[in-house]
N, C-alpha and C positions, 0 to 999 in steps of 0.2 A: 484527436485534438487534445486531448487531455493529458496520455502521452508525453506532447508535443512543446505543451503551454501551461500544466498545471504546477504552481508556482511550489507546494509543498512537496511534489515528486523533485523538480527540479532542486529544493534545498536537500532532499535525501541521496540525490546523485552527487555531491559533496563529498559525502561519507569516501565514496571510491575513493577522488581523487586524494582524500586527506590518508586514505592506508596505500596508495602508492606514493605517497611523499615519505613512508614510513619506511616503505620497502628503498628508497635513496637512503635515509640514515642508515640503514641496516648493512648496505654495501660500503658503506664508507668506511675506511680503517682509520686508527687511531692516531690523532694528531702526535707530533713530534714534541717533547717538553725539552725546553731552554731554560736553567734557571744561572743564576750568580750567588758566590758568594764571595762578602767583602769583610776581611776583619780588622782592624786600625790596630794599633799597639797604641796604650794611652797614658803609660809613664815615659815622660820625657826623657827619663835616665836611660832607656833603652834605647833610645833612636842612636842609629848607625849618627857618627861622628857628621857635622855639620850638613844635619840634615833637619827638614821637616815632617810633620806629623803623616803629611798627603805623599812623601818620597815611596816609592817603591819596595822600598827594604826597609819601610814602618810599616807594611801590612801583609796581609795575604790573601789574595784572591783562590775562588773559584770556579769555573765553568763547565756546568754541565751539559751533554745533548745527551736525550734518551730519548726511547720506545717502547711504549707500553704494546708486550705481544696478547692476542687472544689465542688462548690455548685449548686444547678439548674439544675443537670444532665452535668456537661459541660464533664466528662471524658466519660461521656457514649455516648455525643453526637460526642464526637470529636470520637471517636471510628466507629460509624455510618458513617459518612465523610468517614473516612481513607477507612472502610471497601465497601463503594460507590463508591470511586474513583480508590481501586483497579481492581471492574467490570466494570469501564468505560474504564481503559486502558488496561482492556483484550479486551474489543469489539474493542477499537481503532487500537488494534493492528491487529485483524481480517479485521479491513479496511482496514490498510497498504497492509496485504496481497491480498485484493481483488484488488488494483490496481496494484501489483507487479505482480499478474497473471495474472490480461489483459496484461501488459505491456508485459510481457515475450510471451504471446499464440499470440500478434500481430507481436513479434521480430520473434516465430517461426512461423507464418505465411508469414513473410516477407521473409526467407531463403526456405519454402516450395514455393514460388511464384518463386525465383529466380531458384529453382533447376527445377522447372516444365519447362521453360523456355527455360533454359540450355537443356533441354532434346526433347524439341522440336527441338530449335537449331542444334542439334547435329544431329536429324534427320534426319533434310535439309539438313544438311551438308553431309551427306553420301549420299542422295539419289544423289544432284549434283554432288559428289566427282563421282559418280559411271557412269553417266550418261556424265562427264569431259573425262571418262576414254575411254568410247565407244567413243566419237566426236572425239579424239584427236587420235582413230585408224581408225574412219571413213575419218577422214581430210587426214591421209595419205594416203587413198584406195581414196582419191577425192572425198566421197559420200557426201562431206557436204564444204561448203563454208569456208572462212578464217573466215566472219563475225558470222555465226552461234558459231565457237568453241571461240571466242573473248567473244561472248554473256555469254556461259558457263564458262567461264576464270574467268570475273567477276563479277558474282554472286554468283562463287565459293569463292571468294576473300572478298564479301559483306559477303558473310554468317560464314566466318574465324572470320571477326572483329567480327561481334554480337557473335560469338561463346567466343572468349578473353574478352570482355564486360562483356558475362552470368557468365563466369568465374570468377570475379571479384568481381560480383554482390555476388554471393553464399560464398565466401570467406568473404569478410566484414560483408555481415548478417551471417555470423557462428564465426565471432569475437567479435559482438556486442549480439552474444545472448549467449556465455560464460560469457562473464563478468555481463550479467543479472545471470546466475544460479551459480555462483561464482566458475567456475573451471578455469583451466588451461587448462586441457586434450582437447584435439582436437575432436571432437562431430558429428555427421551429423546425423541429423532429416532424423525420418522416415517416407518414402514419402508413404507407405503406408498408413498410420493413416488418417481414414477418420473423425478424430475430430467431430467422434457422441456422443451425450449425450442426457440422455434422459430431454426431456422438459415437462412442461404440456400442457397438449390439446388445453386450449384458454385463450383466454387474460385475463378472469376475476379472472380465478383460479393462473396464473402468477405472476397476479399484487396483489392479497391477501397474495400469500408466501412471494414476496418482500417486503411489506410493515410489513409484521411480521417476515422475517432474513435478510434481507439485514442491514449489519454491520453497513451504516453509520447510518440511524434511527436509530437503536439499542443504537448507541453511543451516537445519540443526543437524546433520553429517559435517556440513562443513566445520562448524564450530568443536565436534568433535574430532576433528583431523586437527584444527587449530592447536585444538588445549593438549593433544598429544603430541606432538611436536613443540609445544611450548613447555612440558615436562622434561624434553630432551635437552631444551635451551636452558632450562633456571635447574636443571643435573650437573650440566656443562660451566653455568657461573658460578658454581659453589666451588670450582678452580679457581684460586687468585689469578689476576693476570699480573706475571712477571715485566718489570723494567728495567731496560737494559742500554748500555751507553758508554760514554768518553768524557772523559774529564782532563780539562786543561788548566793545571796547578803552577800558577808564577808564585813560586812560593818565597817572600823576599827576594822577588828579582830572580829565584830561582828556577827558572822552568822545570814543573814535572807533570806528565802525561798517565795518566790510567784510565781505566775499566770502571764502569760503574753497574750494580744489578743490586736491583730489589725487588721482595715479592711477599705481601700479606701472607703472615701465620695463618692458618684457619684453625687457631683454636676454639674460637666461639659461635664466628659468624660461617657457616657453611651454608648458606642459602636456604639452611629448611623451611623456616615459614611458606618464599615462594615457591621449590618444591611440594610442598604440602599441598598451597592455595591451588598449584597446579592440576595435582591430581583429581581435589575434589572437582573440581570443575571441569575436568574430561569425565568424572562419574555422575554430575549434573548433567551433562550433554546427552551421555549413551542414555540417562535414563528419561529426558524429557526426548528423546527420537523414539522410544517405544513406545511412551505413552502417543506421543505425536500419530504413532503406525495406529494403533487402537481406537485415537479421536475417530481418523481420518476415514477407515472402516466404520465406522457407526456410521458418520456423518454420511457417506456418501449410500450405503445402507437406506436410510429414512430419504434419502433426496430420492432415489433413482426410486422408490417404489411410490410417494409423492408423482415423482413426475409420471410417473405412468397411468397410476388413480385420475388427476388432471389432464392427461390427454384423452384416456377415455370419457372424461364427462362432457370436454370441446365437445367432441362428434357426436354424444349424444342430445346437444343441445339443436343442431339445426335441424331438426323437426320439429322442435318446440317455436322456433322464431318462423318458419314457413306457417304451421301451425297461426298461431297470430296475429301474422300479416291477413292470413286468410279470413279468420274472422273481424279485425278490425275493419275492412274491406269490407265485408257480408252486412257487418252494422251499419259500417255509417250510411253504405248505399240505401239498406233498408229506410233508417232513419229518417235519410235528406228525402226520401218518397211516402211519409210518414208511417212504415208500416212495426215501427217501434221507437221507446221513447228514449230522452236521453238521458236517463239513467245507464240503460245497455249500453248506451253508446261511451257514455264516459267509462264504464265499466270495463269495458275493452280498448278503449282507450289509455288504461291504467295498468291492464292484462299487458297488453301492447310492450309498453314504456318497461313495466315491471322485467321481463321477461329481457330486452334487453340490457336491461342493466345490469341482471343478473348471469348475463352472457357476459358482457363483458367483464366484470369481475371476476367473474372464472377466467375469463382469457386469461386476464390480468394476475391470476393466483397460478395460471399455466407458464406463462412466459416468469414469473417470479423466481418456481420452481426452475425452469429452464437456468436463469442466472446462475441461481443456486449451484446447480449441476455442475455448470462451466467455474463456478468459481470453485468446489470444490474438490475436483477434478484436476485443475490447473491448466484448465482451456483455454479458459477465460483470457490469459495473457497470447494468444494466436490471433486473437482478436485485432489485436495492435501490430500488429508484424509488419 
C-alpha cells in the first residue's frame, strides 16, 4: 500500500521522469542559426543617382544560415551522462523505498506492540472484573473482609486506566501508519502476521547479497559511473564547437554568395573548473562507496548477531508464560475456595500480567531486529514486489 499511495514516494518518483526529460535534451542537436545584416549608407551624396535612402544600391545586406557542430563526441557523451543518471535515480529511488519500508514495518510494528498489549490488558481486565464479581457476593455472604474487596476494587480500577491508555495507544499508531500508506480508510493490522521472511543462513552469505543489492551502494556505483563519464563530457566541452554556413551578400543590388565558419579560441576558457569539479566528485563517489562497504558490514554485523540473541530469548520464554498460567490458575482456584489470601492472588495476578508483557516486548525487540535485518540487507524492498 504504501508502495502504491504513499504521497512522498510518489513526489521522489518525479526525480526519474525529470533525468529522462534530460536524457531528450541530450539527444537533440543543435538548432540552426539565421541571422541578417542590414547597413544603410547615410550621406545622401552617395546614393546611386535619383535614388532613396531605402533603394537597394543605398545599402547592403546580409544573410546568414549556420550550424553549430559538436565535435569530440560531446552529443554522444552528453547522451551517456543523461542515460547514467537516469539509472542512478532509478536506484535512488529504490532507496527511498527501502526507508519508506522500514519506516512503515516499524510504524506497523509499533500498532502490533500496542494491540498485543491491549489484549493482554483486556485479559486482566476480565479475569479481575470476574473475580470483583465473586468478592463483591462473597462481601455480602461476609466470607471476605471490606479490605479484601477494596483490594480488588482497585486494581480493577488500575487495570481500566491501562486499558483506556492501551486504547489510545492502538488509535494513534493506526493514525500515524495511514498517513505512512497514504489512505484515509480506517485499517487494523493483522495480528496474525508473524512477519517471516526468508533470510540466508549466515552472515557471510548475507553480507555478500548486500553489498551487491542493497540500493544505497547501488546508487553510490551508479553516481560514480555518472561523474566518470561526465569527466569524459566536460574533457570533450573544453572543444569549442565550430559554426559553420552560407551566406547570401546583395551587396548594392549586387548578389554575392559565401561560406561562413567560426569557432571560439580557447585561450582562456578550456573548461577546467568543470573538468576539475568533475573529477573531484567521481573521487567523492569511490570514496563514500567504500566507506558505504564498511558502514554496511558493521551494520549488518550487530544486526544479524542481535537477531539471533532475540530469537533465542523468544523460545526461552514459553516456559516462563506456561509457567504462570499455571500458577495463576493454582491461586486463584485456591483462593475463590479460601485456601489462600488475596494478596497471593493479586501477587500472581501481577506475576501473570508482568511476565507477558515482558514477552511481548521481547517479541517486539525480536521482529524490530528482524526489520532491521531486511532493511539492512535490502530485503526489505521484496517485500513490495
Amino acid at each position: 500500500m504504501a508502495k502504491a499511495n504513499n504521497p512522498v514516494l510518489q513526489a521522489e518518483k518525479i526525480d526519474i521522469e525529470i533525468a529522462k526529460a534530460e536524457l531528450i535534451s541530450a539527444k537533440i542537436r543543435p538548432n540552426l542559426v539565421f541571422s541578417n545584416e542590414t547597413i544603410f549608407m547615410t550621406n545622401s551624396a552617395d546614393f546611386e543617382p535619383q535614388t532613396k535612402w531605402s533603394d537597394g544600391r543605398n545599402r547592403e545586406e546580409l544573410w546568414q544560415l549556420s550550424k553549430p557542430f559538436q565535435i569530440a563526441g560531446q552529443r554522444k557523451k552528453k547522451i551517456e551522462v543523461a542515460t547514467k543518471s537516469i539509472l542512478f535515480e532509478e536506484i535512488s529511488f529504490e532507496e527511498a523505498e527501502r526507508n519508506l519500508f522500514a519506516e512503515v514495518a516499524d510504524k506497523w510494528l509499533e500498532v502490533w506492540a500496542a494491540s498485543k498489549k491491549l489484549e493482554i490488558v483486556e485479559s486482566a481486565k476480565i479475569n479481575v472484573d470476574s473475580l470483583l464479581f465473586i468478592n463483591q457476593h462473597r462481601y455480602r455472604n461476609q466470607a471476605i473482609t471490606k479490605t479484601d474487596l477494596s483490594r480488588t476494587e482497585l486494581i480493577s480500577k488500575q487495570y481500566q486506566l491501562e486499558l483506556n491508555k492501551a486504547v489510545q495507544e492502538v488509535i494513534s499508531g493506526q493514525t500515524e501508519l495511514k498517513l505512512l500508506l497514504g489512505t484515509k480508510e480506517n485499517i487494523e493490522i493483522d495480528m496474525e502476521d508473524e512477519f517471516l521472511f526468508s533470510l540466508p543462513a549466515d552472515l557471510e552469505t548475507m553480507l555478500n547479497e548486500a553489498l551487491e543489492n542493497r540500493s544505497d551502494i547501488r546508487a553510490a556505483r551508479a553516481f560514480s559511473e555518472v561523474s566518470e563519464s561526465n569527466i569524459k563530457l566536460q574533457r570533450s566541452l573544453a572543444y569549442p564547437q565550430p559554426e559553420i554556413g552560407v551566406i547570401y551578400n546583395p551587396q548594392n543590388s549586387v548578389p554575392h554568395f559565401g561560406i561562413a565558419a567560426s569557432i571560439e579560441l580557447p585561450f582562456f576558457d578550456r573548461n577546467q573548473g568543470e573538468v576539475k569539479t568533475a573529477q573531484l566528485e567521481r573521487e567523492k563517489a569511490e570514496r563514500e562507496t567504500e566507506n558505504l562497504a564498511i558502514q554496511i558490514e558493521n551494520e549488518i554485523a550487530v544486526v544479524f548477531s542481535n537477531y539471533q540473541l532475540q530469537k533465542q530469548n523468544i523460545e526461552a520464554y514459553q516456559d516462563l508464560l506456561d509457567q504462570s498460567e499455571q500458577i495463576l490458575s493454582s491461586v486463584r482456584y485456591a483462593y475463590v475456595r479460601g485456601g489462600t489470601t488475596i494478596l497471593d492472588y493479586l501477587e500472581a495476578e501481577s506475576n501473570w500480567l508482568e511476565i507477558r508483557q515482558d514477552y511481548y516486548e521481547e517479541m517486539s525487540e525480536f521482529k524490530q531486529t528482524l526489520i532491521q535485518l531486511l532493511y539492512t540487507t535490502g530485503l526489505i524492498n521484496q517485500l513490495a514486489l
